[in-house]
N, C-alpha and C positions, 0 to 999 in steps of 0.2 A: 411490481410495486417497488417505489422506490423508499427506501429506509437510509438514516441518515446513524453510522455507526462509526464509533472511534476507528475500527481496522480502516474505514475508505480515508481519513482525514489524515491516517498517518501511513499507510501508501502513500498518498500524495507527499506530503510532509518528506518523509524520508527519502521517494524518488527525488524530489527537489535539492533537499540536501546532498542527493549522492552527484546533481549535477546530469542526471538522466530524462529523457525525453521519454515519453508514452512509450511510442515506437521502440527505443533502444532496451525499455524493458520488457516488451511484448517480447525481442528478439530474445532476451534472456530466458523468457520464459515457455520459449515456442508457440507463441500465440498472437493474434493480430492485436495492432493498437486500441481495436476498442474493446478488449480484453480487458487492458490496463484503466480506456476509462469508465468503462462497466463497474469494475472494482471502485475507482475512486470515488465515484457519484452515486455508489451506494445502490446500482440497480440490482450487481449482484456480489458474493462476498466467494473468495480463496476456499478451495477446500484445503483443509490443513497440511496436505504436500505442500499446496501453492505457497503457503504461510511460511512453510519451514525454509523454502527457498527465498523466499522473500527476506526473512530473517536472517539469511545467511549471507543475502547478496548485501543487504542493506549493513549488516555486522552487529546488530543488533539482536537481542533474545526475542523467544518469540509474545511472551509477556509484553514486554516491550511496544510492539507490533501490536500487538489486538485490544491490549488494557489503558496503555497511559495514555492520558487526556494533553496531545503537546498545545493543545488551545491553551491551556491555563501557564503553561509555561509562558507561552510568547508572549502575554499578556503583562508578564513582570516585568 
């Protein structure tokens, strides 16, 4: 089931930001590209290691990462 949550919008968001491909983050994370886009399309979500590291690599809190809404940002 596919669910639609802030953590997939800002995975994407943030990998984009950092200038990273699906693939170079799967490689970060030891896992294939459709790891990365399982996560961002919401089919499935980070367990919270995944999260921690995500938040580390991105330099970001992990608040940051799972709460903030960057739709409403881009939008000003």
């Amino acid at each position: 089931m596919k669910m639609k949550t802030k953590i997939a919008e800002n995975i994407r968001f943030y990998r984009k930001q950092a200038g990273l491909t699906q693939e170079q983050l799967a490689n970060y994370l030891h896992g294939k590209k459709s790891l990365v886009s399982n996560y961002e399309n919401g089919y499935s979500t980070p367990d919270i290691y995944t999260l921690c590291y995500l938040a580390h690599k991105f330099d970001v809190s992990l608040d940051e990462l799972v709460e903030y809404d960057l739709t409403e940002e881009d939008e000003n």
